[in-house]
PDB file with SEQRES, HELIX, SHEET and CRYST1 records, atoms N, CA, C and O in Angstrom:
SEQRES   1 A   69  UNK UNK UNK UNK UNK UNK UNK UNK UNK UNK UNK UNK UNK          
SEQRES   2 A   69  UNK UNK UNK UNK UNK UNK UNK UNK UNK UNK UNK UNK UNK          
SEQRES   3 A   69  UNK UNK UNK UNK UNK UNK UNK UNK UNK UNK UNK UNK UNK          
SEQRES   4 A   69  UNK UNK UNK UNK UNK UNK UNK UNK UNK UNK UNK UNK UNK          
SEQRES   5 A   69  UNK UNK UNK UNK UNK UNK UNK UNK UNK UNK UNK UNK UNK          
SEQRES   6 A   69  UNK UNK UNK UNK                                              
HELIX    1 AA1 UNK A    3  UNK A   32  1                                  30    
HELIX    2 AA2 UNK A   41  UNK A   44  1                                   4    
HELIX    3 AA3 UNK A   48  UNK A   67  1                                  20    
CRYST1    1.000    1.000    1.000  90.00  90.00  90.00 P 1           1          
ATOM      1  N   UNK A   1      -0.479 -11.284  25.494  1.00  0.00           N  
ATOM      2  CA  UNK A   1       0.615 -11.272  24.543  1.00  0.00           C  
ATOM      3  C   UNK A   1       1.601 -10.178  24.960  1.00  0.00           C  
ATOM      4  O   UNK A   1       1.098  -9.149  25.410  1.00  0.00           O  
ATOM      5  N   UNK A   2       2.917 -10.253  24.878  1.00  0.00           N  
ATOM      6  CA  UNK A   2       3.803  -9.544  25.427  1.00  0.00           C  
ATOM      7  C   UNK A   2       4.081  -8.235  24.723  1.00  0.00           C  
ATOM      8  O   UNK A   2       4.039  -8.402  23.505  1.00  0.00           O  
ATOM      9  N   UNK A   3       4.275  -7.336  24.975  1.00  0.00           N  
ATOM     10  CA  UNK A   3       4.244  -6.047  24.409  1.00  0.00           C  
ATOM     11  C   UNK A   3       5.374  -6.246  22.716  1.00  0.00           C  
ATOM     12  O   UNK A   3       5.021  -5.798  21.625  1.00  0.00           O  
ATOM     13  N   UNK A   4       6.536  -6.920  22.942  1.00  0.00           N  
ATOM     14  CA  UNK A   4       7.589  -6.959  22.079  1.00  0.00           C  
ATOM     15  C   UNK A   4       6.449  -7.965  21.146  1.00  0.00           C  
ATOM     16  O   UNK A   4       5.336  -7.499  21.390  1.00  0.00           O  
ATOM     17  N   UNK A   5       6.387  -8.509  20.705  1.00  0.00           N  
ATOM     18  CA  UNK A   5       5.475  -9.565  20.058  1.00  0.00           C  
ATOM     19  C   UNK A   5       4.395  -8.499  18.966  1.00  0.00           C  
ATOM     20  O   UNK A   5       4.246  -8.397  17.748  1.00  0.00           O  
ATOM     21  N   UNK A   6       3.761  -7.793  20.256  1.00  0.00           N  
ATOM     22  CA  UNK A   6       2.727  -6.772  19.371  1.00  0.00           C  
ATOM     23  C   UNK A   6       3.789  -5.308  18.441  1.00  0.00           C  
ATOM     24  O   UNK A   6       3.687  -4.748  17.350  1.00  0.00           O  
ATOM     25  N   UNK A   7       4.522  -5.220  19.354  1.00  0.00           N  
ATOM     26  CA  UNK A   7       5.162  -4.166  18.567  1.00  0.00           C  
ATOM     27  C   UNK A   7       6.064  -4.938  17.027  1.00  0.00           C  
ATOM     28  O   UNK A   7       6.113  -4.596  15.846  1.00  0.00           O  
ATOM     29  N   UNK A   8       6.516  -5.799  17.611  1.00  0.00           N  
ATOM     30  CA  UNK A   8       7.267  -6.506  16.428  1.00  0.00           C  
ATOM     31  C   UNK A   8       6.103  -7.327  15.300  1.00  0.00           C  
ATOM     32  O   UNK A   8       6.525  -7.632  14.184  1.00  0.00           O  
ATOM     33  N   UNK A   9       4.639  -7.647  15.680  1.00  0.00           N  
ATOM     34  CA  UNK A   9       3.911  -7.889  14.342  1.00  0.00           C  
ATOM     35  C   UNK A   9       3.213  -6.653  13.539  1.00  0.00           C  
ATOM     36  O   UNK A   9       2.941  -6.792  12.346  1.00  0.00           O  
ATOM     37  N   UNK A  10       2.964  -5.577  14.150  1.00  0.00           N  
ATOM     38  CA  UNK A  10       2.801  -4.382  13.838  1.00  0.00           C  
ATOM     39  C   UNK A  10       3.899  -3.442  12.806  1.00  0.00           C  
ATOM     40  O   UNK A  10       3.454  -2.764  11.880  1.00  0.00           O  
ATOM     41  N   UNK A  11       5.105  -3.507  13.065  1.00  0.00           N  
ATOM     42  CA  UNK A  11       6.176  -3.435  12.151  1.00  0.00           C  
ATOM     43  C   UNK A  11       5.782  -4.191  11.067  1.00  0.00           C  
ATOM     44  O   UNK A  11       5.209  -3.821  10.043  1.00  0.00           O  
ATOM     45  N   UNK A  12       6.175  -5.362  11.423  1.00  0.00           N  
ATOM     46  CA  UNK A  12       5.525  -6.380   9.929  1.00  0.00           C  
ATOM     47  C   UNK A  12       4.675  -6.296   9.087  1.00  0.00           C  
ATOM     48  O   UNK A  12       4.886  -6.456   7.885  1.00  0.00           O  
ATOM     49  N   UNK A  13       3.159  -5.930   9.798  1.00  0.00           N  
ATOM     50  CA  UNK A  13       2.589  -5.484   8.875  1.00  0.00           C  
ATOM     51  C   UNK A  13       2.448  -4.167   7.884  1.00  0.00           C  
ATOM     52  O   UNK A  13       2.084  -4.054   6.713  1.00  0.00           O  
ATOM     53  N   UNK A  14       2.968  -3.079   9.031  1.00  0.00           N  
ATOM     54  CA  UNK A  14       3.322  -2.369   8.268  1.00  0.00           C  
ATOM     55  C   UNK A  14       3.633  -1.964   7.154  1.00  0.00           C  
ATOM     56  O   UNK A  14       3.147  -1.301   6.238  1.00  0.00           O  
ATOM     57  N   UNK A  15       5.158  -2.848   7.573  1.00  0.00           N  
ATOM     58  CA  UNK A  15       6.188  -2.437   5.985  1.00  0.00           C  
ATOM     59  C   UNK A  15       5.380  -3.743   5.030  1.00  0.00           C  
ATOM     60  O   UNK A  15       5.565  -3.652   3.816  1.00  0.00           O  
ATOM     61  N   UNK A  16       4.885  -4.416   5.304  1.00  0.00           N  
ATOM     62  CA  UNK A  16       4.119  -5.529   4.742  1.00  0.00           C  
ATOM     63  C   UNK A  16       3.185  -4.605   3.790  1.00  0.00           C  
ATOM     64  O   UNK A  16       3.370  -4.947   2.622  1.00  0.00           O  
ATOM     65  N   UNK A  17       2.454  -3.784   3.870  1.00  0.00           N  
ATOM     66  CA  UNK A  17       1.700  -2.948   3.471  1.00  0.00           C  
ATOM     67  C   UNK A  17       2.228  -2.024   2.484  1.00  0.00           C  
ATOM     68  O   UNK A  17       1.823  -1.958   1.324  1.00  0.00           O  
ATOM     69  N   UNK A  18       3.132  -1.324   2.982  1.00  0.00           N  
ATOM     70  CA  UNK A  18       3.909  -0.201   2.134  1.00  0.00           C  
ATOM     71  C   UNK A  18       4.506  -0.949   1.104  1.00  0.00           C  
ATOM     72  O   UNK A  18       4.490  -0.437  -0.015  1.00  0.00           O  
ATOM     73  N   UNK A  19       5.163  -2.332   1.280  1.00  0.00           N  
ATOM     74  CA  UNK A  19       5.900  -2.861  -0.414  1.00  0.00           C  
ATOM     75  C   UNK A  19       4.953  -2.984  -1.002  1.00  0.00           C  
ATOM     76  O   UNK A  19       5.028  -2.602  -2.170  1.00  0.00           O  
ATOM     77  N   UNK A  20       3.297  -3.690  -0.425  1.00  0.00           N  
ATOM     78  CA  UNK A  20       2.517  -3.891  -1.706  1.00  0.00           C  
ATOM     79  C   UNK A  20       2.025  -2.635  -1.982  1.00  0.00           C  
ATOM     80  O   UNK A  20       1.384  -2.699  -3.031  1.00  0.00           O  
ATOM     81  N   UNK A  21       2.030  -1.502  -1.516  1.00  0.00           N  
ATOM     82  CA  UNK A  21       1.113  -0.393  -1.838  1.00  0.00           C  
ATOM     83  C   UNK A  21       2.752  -0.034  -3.053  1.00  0.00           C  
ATOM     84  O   UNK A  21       2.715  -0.220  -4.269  1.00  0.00           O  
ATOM     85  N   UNK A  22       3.791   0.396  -2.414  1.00  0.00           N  
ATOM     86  CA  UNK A  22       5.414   0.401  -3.571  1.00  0.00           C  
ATOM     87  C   UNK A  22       5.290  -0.183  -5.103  1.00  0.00           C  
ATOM     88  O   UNK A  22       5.583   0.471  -6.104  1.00  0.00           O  
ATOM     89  N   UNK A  23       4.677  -1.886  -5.102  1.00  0.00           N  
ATOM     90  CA  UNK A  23       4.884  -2.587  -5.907  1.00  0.00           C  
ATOM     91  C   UNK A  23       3.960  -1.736  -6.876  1.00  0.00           C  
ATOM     92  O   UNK A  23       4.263  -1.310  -7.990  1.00  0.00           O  
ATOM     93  N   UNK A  24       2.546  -1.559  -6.071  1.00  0.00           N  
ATOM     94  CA  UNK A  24       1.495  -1.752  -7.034  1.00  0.00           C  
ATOM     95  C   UNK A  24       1.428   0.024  -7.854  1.00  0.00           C  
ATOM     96  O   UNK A  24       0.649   0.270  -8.775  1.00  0.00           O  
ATOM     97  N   UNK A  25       2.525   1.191  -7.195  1.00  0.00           N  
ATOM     98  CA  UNK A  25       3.012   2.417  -7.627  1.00  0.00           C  
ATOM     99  C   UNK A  25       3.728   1.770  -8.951  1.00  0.00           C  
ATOM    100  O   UNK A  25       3.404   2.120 -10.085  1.00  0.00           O  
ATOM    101  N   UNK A  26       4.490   1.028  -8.751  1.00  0.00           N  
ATOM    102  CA  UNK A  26       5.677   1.280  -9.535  1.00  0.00           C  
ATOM    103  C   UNK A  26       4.896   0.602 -10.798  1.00  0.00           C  
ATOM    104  O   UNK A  26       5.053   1.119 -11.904  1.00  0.00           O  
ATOM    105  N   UNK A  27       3.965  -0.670 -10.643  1.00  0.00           N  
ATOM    106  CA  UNK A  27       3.560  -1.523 -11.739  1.00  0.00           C  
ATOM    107  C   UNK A  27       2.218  -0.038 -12.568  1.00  0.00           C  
ATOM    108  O   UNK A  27       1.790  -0.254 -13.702  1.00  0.00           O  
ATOM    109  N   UNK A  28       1.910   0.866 -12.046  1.00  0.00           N  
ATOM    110  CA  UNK A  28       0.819   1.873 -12.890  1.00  0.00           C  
ATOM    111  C   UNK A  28       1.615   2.589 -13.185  1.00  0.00           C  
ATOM    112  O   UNK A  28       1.279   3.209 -14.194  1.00  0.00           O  
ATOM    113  N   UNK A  29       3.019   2.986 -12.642  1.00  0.00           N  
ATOM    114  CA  UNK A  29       3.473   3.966 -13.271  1.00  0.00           C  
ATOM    115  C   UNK A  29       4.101   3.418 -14.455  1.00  0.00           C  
ATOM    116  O   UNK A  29       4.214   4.158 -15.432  1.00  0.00           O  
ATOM    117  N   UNK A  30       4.480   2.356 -14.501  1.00  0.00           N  
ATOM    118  CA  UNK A  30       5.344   1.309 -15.489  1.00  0.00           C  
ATOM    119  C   UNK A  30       4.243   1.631 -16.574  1.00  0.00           C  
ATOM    120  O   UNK A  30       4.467   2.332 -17.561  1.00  0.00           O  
ATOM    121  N   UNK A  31       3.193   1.123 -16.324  1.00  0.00           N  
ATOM    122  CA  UNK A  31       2.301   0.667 -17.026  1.00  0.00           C  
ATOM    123  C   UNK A  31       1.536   1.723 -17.863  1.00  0.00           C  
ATOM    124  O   UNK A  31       0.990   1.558 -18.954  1.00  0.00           O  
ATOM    125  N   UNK A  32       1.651   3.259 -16.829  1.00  0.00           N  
ATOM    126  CA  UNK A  32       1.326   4.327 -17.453  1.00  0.00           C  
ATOM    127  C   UNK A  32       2.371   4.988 -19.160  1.00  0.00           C  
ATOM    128  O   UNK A  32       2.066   5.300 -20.311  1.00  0.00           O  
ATOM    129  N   UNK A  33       3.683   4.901 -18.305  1.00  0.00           N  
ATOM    130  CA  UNK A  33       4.474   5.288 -19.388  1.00  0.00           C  
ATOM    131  C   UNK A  33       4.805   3.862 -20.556  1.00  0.00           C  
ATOM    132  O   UNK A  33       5.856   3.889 -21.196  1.00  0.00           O  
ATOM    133  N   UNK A  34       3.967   2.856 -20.708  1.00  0.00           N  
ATOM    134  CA  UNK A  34       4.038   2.264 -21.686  1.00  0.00           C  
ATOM    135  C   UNK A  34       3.042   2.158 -22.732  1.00  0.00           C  
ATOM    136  O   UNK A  34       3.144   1.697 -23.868  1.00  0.00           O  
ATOM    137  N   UNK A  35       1.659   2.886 -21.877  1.00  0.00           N  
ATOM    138  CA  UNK A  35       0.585   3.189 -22.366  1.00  0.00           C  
ATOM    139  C   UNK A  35       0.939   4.421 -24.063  1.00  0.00           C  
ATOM    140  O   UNK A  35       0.613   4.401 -25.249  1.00  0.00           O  
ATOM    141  N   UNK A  36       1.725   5.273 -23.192  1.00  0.00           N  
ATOM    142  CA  UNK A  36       2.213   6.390 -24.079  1.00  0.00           C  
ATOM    143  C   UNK A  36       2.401   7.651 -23.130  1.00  0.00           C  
ATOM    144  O   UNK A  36       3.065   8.463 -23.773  1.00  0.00           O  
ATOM    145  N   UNK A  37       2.103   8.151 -21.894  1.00  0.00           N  
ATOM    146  CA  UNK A  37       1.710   8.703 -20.689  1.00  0.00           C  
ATOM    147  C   UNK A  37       2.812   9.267 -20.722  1.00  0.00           C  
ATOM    148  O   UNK A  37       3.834   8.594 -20.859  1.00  0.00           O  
ATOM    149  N   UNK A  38       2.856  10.714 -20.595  1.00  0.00           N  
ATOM    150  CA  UNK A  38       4.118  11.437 -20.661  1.00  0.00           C  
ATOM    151  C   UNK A  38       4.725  10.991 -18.925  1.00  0.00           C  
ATOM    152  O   UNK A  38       3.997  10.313 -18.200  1.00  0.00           O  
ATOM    153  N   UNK A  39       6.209  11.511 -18.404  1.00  0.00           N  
ATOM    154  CA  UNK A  39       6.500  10.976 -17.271  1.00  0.00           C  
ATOM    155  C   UNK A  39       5.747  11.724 -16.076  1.00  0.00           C  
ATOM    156  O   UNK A  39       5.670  11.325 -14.914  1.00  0.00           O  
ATOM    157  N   UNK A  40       5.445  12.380 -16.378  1.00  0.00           N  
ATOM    158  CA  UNK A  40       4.383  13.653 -15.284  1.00  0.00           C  
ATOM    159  C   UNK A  40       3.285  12.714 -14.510  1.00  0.00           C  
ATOM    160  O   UNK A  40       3.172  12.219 -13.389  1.00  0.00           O  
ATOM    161  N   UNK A  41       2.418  12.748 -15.931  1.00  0.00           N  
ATOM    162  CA  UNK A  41       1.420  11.694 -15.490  1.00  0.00           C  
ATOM    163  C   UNK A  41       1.564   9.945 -15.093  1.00  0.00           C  
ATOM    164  O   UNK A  41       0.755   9.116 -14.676  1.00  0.00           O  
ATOM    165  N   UNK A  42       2.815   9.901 -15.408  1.00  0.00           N  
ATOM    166  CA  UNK A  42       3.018   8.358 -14.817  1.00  0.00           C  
ATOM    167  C   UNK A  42       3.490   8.593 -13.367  1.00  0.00           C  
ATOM    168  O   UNK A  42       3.847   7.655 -12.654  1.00  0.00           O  
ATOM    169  N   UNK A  43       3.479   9.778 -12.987  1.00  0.00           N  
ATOM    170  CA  UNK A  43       4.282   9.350 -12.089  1.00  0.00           C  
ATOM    171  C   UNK A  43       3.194  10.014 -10.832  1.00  0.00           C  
ATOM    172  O   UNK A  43       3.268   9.993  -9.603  1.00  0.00           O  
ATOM    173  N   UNK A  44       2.295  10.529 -11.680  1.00  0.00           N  
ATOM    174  CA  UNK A  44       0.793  10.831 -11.237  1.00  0.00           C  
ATOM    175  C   UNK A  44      -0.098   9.676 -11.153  1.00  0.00           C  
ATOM    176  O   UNK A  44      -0.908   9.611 -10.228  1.00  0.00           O  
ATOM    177  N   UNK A  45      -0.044   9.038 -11.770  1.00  0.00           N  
ATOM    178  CA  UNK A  45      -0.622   7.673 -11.722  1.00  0.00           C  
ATOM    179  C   UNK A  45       0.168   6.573 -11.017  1.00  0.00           C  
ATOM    180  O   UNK A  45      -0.043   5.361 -11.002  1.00  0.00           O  
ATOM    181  N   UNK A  46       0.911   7.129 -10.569  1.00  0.00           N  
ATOM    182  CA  UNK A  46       1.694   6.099  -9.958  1.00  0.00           C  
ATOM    183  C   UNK A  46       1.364   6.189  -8.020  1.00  0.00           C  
ATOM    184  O   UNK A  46       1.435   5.415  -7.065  1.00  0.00           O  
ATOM    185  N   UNK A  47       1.031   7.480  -8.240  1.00  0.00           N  
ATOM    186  CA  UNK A  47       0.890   8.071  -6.930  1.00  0.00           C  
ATOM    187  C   UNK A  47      -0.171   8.159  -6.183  1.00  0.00           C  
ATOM    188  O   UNK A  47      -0.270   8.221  -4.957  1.00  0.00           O  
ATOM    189  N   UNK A  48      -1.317   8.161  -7.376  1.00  0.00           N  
ATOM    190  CA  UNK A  48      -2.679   7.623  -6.977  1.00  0.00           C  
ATOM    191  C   UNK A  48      -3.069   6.329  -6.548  1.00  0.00           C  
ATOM    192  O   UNK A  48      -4.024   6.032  -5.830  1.00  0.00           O  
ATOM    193  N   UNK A  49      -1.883   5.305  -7.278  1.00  0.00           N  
ATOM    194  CA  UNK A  49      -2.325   4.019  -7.024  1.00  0.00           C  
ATOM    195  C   UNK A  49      -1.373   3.826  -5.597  1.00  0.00           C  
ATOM    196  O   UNK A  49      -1.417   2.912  -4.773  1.00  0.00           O  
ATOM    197  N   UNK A  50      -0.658   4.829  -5.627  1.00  0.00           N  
ATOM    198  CA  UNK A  50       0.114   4.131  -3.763  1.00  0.00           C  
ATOM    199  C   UNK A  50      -0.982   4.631  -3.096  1.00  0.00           C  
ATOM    200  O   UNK A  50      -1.543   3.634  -2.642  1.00  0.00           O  
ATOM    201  N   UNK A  51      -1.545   5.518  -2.811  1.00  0.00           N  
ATOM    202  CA  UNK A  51      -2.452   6.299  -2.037  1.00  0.00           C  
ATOM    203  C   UNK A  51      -3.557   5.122  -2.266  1.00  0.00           C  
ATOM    204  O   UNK A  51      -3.470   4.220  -1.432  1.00  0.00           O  
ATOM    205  N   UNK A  52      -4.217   5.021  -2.897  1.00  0.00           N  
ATOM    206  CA  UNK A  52      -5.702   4.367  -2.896  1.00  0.00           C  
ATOM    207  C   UNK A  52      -5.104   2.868  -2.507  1.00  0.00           C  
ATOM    208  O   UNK A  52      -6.051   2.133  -2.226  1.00  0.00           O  
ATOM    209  N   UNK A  53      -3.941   2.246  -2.412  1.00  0.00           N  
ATOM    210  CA  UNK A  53      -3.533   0.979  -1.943  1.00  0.00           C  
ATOM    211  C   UNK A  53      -3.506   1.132  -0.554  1.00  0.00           C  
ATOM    212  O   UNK A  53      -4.591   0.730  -0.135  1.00  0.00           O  
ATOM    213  N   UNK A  54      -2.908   1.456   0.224  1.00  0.00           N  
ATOM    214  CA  UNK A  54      -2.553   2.403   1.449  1.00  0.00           C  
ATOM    215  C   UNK A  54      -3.923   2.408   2.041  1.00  0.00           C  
ATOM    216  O   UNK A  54      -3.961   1.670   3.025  1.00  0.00           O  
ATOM    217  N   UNK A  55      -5.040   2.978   1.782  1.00  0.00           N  
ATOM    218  CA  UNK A  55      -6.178   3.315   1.965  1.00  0.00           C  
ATOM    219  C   UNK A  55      -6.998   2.075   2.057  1.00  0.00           C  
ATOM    220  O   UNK A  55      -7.707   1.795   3.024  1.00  0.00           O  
ATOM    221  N   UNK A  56      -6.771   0.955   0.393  1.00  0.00           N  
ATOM    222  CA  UNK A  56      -7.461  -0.152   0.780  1.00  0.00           C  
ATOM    223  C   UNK A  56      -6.891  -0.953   2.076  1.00  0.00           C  
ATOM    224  O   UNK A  56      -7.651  -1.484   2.886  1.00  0.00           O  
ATOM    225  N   UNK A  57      -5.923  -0.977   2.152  1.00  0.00           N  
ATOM    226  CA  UNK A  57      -4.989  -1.716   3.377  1.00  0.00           C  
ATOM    227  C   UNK A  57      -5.584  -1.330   4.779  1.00  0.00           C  
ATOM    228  O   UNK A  57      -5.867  -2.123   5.677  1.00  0.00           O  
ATOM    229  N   UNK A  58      -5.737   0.197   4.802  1.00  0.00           N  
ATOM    230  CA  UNK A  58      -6.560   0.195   5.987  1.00  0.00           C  
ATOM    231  C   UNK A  58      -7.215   0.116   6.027  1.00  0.00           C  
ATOM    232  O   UNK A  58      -7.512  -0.385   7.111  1.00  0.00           O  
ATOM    233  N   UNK A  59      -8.119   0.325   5.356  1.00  0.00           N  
ATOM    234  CA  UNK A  59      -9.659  -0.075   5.642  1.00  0.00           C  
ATOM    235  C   UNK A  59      -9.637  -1.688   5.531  1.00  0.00           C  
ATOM    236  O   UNK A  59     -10.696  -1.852   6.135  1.00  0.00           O  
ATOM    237  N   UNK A  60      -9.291  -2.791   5.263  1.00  0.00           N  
ATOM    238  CA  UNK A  60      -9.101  -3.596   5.265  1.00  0.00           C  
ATOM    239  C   UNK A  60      -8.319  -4.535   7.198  1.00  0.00           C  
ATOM    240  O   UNK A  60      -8.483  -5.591   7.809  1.00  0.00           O  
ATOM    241  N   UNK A  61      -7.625  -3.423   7.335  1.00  0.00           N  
ATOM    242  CA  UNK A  61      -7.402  -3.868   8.767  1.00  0.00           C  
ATOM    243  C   UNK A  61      -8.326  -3.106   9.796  1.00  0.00           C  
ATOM    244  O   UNK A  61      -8.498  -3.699  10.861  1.00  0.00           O  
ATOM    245  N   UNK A  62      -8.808  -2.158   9.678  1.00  0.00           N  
ATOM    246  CA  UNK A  62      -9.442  -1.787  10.359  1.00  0.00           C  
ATOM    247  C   UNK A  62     -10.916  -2.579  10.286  1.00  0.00           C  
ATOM    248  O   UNK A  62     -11.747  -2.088  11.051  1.00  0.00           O  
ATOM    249  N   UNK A  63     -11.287  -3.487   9.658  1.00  0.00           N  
ATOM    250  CA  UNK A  63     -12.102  -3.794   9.669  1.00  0.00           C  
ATOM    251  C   UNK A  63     -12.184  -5.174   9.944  1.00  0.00           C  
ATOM    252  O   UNK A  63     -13.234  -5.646  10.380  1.00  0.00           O  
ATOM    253  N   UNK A  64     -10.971  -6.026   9.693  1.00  0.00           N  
ATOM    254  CA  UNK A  64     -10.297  -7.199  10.387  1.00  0.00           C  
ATOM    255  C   UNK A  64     -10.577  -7.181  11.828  1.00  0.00           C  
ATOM    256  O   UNK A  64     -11.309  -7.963  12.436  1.00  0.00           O  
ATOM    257  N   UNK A  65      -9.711  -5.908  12.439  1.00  0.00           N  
ATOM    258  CA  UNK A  65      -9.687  -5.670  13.546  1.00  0.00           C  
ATOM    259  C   UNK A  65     -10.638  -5.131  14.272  1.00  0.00           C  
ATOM    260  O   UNK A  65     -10.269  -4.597  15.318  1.00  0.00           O  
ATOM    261  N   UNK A  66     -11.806  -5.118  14.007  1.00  0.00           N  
ATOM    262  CA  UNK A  66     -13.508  -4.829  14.160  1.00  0.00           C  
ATOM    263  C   UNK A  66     -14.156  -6.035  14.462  1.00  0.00           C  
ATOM    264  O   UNK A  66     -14.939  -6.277  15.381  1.00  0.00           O  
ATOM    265  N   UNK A  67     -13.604  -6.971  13.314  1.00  0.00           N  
ATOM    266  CA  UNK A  67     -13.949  -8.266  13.735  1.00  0.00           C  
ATOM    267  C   UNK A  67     -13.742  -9.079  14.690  1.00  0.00           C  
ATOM    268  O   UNK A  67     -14.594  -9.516  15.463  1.00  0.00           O  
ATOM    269  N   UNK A  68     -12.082  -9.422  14.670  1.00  0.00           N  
ATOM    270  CA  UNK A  68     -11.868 -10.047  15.354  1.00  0.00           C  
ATOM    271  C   UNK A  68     -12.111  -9.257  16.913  1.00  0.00           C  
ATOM    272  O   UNK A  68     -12.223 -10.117  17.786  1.00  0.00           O  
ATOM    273  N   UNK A  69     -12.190  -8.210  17.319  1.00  0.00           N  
ATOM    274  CA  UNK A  69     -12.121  -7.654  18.750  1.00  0.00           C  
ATOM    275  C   UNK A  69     -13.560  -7.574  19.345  1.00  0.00           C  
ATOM    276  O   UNK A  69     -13.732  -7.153  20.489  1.00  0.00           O  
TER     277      UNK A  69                                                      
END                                                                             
């Protein structure tokens, strides 16, 4: 496979990764400050859930990529 190919699906997944890890920030922090969650902690909870998304994502490819190789 040609180098441009790997570099250009690697991008993809990437940012592929970061909107859902983005989405799933913004939907706990939403979700925090509707709870009643002052903005501190929403935005603490918002930050935990990008981080632990991020985290599932890799471990999730890294373990794809265990497989398939």
């Amino acid at each position: 496979m040609p180098i441009s190919v790997v570099v250009a699906v690697t991008v993809l997944a990437v940012s592929v990764a970061v909107i859902i890890a983005v989405l799933t920030a913004v939907t706990a922090g939403f979700l925090a400050r509707r709870e009643g969650a002052s903005p501190a902690a929403a935005v603490s909870r918002a930050g935990m859930a990008f981080a632990a998304t991020l985290s599932l994502l890799a471990l999730l490819t890294t373990t794809v990529s265990d497989l398939l190789g």
